[in-house]
C-alpha positions, 0 to 999 in steps of 0.5 A: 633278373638280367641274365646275359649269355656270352653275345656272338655280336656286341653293341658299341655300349658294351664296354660299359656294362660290367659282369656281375654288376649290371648283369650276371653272366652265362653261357649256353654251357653253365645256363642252369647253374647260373640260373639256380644261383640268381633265383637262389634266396641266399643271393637275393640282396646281391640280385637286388644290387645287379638289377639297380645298377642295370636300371640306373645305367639303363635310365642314363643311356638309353635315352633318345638324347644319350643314344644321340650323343652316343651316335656322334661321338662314335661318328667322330671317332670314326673320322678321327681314325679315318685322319689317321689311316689318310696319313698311311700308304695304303690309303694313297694307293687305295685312293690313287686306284679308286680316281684313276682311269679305272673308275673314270666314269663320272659324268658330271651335273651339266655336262651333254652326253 
């Protein structure tokens, strides 16, 4: 049985996992109580349905191909929002600061010291 007690940190898949479909949510507060409804006999066929999803789900993604294409598509993502914060303020003055003479250091491939 997957049960799962609130993470402090999440994954980036997170969002497709679904309480109560792919897992059965817990807390460190109510984990006893979780625990005796999912070994409870009267709940079996539900559990039964939660740890399929999970395996199904678990069988799609977590393959060395999904997880690479997960890593793309995240890295796209990544510059696609990088385009836009390009497009404020913030990033001008931040990249002004970064290449102006405070930073000038660069020797560059060739050059004689």
């Amino acid at each position: 049985m997957l049960l799962q007690i609130t993470p402090d940190y999440i994954e980036y898949f997170y969002d497709e996992l679904r309480p109560n479909v792919h897992y059965i949510p817990a807390s460190l507060d109510n984990i006893t109580e979780v625990a005796t409804y999912v070994v409870d006999e009267a709940n079996e066929s539900e559990m039964k349905n939660v740890i399929k999803a999970a395996n199904s789900w678990c069988k799609r993604k977590m393959t060395k191909d999904a997880i690479a294409g997960d890593a793309i598509t995240r890295l796209e993502m990544y510059f696609k929002a990088l385009d836009v914060y390009k497009e404020q303020e913030g990033w001008k003055e931040l990249n002004n600061f970064i290449f102006s003479d405070h930073f000038d250091d660069l020797i560059e491939c060739g050059s004689k010291l």
